[in-house]
Backbone as JSON, one array per atom type, in Angstrom:
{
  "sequence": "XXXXXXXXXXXXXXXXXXXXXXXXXXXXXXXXXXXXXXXXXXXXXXXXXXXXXXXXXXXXXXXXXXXXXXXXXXXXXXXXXXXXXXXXXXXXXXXXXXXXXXX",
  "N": [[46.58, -63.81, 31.63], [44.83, -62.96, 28.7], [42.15, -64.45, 26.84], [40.08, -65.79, 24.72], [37.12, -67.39, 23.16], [35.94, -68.93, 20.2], [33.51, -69.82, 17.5], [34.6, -72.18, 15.6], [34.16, -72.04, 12.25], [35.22, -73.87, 9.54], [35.16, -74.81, 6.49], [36.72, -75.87, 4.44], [38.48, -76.31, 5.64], [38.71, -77.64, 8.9], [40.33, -77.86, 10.59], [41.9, -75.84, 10.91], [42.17, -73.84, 12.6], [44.32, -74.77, 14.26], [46.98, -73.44, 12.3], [46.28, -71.09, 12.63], [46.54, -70.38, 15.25], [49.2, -70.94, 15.62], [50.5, -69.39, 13.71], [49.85, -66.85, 15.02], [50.95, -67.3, 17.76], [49.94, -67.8, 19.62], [48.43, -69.79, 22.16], [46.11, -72.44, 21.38], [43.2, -74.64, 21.96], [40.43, -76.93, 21.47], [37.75, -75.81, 23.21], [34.56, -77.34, 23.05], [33.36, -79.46, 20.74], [31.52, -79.54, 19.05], [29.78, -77.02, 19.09], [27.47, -74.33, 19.54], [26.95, -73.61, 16.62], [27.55, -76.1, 15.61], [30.47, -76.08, 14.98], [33.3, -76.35, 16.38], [33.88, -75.33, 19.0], [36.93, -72.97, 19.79], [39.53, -72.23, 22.11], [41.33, -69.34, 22.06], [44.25, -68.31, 23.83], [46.58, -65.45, 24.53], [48.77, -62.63, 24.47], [47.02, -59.65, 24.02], [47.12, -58.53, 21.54], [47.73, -60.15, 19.98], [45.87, -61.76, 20.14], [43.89, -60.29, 19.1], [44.72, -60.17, 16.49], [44.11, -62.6, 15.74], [41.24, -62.33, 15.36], [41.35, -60.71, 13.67], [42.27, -62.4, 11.25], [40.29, -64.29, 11.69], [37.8, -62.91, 10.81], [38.88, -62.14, 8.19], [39.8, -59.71, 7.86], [41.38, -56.39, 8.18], [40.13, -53.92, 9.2], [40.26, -51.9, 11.89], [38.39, -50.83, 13.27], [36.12, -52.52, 12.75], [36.84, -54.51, 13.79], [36.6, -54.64, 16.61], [34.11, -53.86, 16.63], [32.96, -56.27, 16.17], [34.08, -58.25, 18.42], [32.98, -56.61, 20.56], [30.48, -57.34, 19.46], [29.58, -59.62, 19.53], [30.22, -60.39, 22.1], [32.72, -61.61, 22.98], [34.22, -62.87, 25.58], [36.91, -61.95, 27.43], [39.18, -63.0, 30.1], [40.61, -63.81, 32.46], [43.21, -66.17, 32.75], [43.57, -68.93, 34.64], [46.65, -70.87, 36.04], [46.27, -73.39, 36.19], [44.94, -73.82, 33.8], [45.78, -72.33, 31.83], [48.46, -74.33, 31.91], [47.08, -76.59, 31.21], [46.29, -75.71, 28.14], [49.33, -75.77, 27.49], [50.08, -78.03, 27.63], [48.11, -79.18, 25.64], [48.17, -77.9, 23.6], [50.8, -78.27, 22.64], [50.49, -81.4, 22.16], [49.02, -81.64, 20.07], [50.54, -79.9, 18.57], [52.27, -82.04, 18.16], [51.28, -84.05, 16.94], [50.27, -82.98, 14.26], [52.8, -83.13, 13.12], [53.17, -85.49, 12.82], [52.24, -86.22, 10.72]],
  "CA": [[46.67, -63.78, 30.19], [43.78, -63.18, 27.92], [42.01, -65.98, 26.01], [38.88, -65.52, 23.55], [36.56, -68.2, 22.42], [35.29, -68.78, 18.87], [33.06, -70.84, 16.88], [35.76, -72.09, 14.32], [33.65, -72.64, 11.09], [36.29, -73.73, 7.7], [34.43, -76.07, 5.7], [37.78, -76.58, 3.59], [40.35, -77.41, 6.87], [38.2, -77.74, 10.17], [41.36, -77.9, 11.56], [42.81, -74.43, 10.59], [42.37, -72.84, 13.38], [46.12, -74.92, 14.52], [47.89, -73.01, 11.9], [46.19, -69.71, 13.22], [47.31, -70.29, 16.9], [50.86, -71.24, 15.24], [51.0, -68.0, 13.17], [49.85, -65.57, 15.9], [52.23, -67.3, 18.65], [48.86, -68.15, 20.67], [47.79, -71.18, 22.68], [44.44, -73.21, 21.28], [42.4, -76.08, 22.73], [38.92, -77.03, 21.67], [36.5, -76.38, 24.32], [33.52, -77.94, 22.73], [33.76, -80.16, 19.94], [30.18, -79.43, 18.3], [29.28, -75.66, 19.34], [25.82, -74.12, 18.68], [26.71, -74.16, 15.55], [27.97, -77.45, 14.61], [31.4, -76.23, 14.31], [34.0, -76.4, 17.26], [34.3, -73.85, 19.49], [37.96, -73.18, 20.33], [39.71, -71.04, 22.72], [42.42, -68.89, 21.57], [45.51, -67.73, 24.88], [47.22, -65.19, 24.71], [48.43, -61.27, 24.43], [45.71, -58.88, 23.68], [47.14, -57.9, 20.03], [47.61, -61.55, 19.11], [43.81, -62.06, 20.02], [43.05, -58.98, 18.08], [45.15, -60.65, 14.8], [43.62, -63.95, 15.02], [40.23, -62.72, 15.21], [41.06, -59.84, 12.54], [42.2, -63.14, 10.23], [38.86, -64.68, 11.65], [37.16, -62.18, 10.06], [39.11, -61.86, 7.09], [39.67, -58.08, 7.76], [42.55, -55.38, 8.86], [39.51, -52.91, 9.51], [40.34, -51.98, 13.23], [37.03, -50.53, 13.75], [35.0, -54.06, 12.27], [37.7, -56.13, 14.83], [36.39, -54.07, 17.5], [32.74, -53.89, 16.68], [32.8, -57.63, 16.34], [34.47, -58.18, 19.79], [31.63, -55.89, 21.04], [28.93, -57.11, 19.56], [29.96, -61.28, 20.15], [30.75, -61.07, 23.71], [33.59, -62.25, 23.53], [34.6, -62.86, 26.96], [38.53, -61.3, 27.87], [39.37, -63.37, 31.21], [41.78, -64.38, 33.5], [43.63, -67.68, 32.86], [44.15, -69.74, 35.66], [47.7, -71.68, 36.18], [45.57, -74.49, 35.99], [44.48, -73.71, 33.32], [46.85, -72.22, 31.13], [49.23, -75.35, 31.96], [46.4, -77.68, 30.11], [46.34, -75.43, 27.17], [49.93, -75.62, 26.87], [50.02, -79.35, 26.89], [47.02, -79.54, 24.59], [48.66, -77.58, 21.82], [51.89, -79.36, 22.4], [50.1, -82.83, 21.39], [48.47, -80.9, 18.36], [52.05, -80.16, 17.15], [53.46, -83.56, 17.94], [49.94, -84.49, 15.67], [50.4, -82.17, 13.08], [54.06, -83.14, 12.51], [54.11, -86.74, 12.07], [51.47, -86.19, 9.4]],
  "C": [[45.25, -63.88, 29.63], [43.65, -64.4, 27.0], [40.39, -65.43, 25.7], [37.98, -67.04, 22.96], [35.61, -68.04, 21.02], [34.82, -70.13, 18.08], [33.89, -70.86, 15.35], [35.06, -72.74, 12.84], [34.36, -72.67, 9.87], [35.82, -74.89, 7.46], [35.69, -76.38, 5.2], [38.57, -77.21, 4.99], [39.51, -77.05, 8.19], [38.85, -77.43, 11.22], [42.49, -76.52, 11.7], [42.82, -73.82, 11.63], [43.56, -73.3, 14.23], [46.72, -74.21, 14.39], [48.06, -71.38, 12.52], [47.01, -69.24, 14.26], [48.74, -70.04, 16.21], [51.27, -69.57, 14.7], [51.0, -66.83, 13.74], [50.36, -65.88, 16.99], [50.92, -66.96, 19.96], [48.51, -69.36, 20.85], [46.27, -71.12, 22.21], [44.46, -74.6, 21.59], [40.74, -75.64, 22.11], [38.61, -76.82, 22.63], [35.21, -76.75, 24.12], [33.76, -78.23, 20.97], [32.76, -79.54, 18.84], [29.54, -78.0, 19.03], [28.05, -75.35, 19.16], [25.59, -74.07, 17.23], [26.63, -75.48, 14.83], [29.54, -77.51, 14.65], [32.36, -76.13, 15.92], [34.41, -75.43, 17.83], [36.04, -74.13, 20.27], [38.78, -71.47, 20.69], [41.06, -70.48, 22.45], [43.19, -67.77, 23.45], [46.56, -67.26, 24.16], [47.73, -63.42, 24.76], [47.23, -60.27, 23.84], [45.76, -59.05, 21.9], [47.39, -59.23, 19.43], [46.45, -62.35, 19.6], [43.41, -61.45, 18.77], [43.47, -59.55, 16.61], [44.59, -62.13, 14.75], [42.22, -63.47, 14.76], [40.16, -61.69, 13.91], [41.53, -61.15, 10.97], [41.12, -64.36, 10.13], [37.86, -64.11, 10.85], [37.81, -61.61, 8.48], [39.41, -60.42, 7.02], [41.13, -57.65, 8.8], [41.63, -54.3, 9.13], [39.62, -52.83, 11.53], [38.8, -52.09, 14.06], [36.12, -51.82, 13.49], [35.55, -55.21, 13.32], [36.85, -55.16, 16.33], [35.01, -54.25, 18.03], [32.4, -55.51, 17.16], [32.93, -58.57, 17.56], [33.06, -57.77, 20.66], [30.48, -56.84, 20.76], [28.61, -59.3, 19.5], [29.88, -61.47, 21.44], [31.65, -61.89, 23.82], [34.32, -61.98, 24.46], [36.21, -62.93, 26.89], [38.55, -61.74, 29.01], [40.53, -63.83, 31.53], [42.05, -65.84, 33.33], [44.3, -68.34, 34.05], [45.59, -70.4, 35.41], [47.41, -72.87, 35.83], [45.44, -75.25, 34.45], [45.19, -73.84, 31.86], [48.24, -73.77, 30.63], [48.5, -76.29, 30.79], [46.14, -77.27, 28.81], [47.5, -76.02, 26.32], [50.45, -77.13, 26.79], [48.99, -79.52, 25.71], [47.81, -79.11, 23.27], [50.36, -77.96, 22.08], [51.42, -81.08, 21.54], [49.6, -82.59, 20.29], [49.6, -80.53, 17.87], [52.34, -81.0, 17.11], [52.35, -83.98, 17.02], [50.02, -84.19, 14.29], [51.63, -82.66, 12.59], [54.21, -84.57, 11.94], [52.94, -87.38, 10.76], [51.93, -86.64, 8.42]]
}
Protein backbone atom coordinates (compact mmCIF):
# COMPACT_ATOMS: atom_id res chain seq x y z
CA UNK A 1 0.00 0.00 0.00
CA UNK A 2 1.17 3.45 -0.79
CA UNK A 3 1.86 6.09 1.89
CA UNK A 4 3.13 9.83 1.23
CA UNK A 5 4.69 12.09 3.73
CA UNK A 6 3.90 15.79 4.27
CA UNK A 7 4.87 18.72 6.18
CA UNK A 8 1.34 19.47 7.69
CA UNK A 9 1.42 23.35 8.12
CA UNK A 10 -2.53 24.82 9.48
CA UNK A 11 -1.85 27.57 11.71
CA UNK A 12 -5.76 27.58 12.52
CA UNK A 13 -6.10 23.46 13.50
CA UNK A 14 -2.50 21.83 13.59
CA UNK A 15 -4.41 18.97 13.99
CA UNK A 16 -6.42 18.91 10.66
CA UNK A 17 -4.67 16.75 8.99
CA UNK A 18 -7.06 13.84 11.34
CA UNK A 19 -10.10 15.06 9.63
CA UNK A 20 -8.21 14.76 6.18
CA UNK A 21 -7.14 11.07 6.78
CA UNK A 22 -10.94 10.59 8.04
CA UNK A 23 -12.42 12.18 4.86
CA UNK A 24 -10.19 10.42 2.30
CA UNK A 25 -10.58 6.87 4.17
CA UNK A 26 -6.59 6.99 4.70
CA UNK A 27 -4.39 5.95 7.60
CA UNK A 28 -2.16 8.99 9.38
CA UNK A 29 0.56 8.93 12.04
CA UNK A 30 2.99 11.71 12.73
CA UNK A 31 6.39 10.75 11.84
CA UNK A 32 8.17 13.73 13.19
CA UNK A 33 6.65 16.02 15.47
CA UNK A 34 8.72 19.30 14.48
CA UNK A 35 9.75 18.80 10.64
CA UNK A 36 12.18 21.16 8.83
CA UNK A 37 9.76 23.34 9.00
CA UNK A 38 8.45 23.54 12.40
CA UNK A 39 5.32 21.92 11.46
CA UNK A 40 4.72 18.05 11.79
CA UNK A 41 5.46 15.94 9.23
CA UNK A 42 2.78 13.26 8.84
CA UNK A 43 2.43 10.23 6.81
CA UNK A 44 -0.64 9.70 4.90
CA UNK A 45 -1.56 5.22 3.94
CA UNK A 46 -3.29 4.38 1.55
CA UNK A 47 -4.76 3.85 -2.26
CA UNK A 48 -3.05 5.87 -4.84
CA UNK A 49 -6.29 8.17 -5.64
CA UNK A 50 -6.89 8.79 -1.94
CA UNK A 51 -3.17 10.07 -1.76
CA UNK A 52 -3.81 12.03 -4.86
CA UNK A 53 -7.20 13.72 -2.96
CA UNK A 54 -5.54 14.45 0.20
CA UNK A 55 -2.68 16.07 -1.30
CA UNK A 56 -5.03 17.80 -4.06
CA UNK A 57 -6.97 19.23 -0.64
CA UNK A 58 -3.28 19.86 0.61
CA UNK A 59 -2.90 22.05 -2.00
CA UNK A 60 -6.15 23.51 -2.11
CA UNK A 61 -6.56 22.53 -5.84
CA UNK A 62 -8.61 19.98 -8.32
CA UNK A 63 -5.89 20.99 -11.04
CA UNK A 64 -4.67 17.38 -11.96
CA UNK A 65 -1.72 18.67 -13.69
CA UNK A 66 -0.53 21.11 -10.30
CA UNK A 67 -1.27 17.56 -8.07
CA UNK A 68 1.11 15.94 -10.28
CA UNK A 69 3.72 18.59 -10.73
CA UNK A 70 3.77 18.94 -7.00
CA UNK A 71 4.26 15.16 -6.37
CA UNK A 72 7.14 15.55 -8.90
CA UNK A 73 8.72 18.28 -7.89
CA UNK A 74 8.49 17.35 -3.65
CA UNK A 75 9.71 13.92 -3.87
CA UNK A 76 7.32 12.59 -2.45
CA UNK A 77 8.35 9.16 -1.83
CA UNK A 78 5.41 6.25 -3.09
CA UNK A 79 6.66 3.03 -1.02
CA UNK A 80 5.94 -0.16 0.14
CA UNK A 81 4.29 -0.52 3.60
CA UNK A 82 5.51 -3.10 5.64
CA UNK A 83 2.96 -5.38 7.85
CA UNK A 84 4.87 -4.01 10.48
CA UNK A 85 4.29 -1.19 9.67
CA UNK A 86 1.02 -0.65 8.41
CA UNK A 87 -0.30 -2.53 11.70
CA UNK A 88 1.27 0.61 13.83
CA UNK A 89 -0.43 3.05 11.64
CA UNK A 90 -3.59 1.40 12.12
CA UNK A 91 -3.37 1.43 15.85
CA UNK A 92 -2.07 4.99 15.83
CA UNK A 93 -5.08 6.39 14.07
CA UNK A 94 -7.35 4.23 16.09
CA UNK A 95 -6.11 6.13 19.42
CA UNK A 96 -6.51 9.50 17.42
CA UNK A 97 -10.23 8.59 16.99
CA UNK A 98 -10.73 7.26 20.48
CA UNK A 99 -8.91 11.10 21.17
CA UNK A 100 -10.87 12.97 18.94
CA UNK A 101 -14.17 11.52 20.21
CA UNK A 102 -14.17 11.97 23.81
CA UNK A 103 -13.42 15.62 23.09
Amino acid sequence: MPSIELDWADEEDPRSWRQVAQDHNVLAGVVTARGPNNWPVVSFTGDEQSLRDVVAEYLNSDDPSEIDEFMQLTLIEVRKVTEHQLRKLIRETIMNIDRHKRR
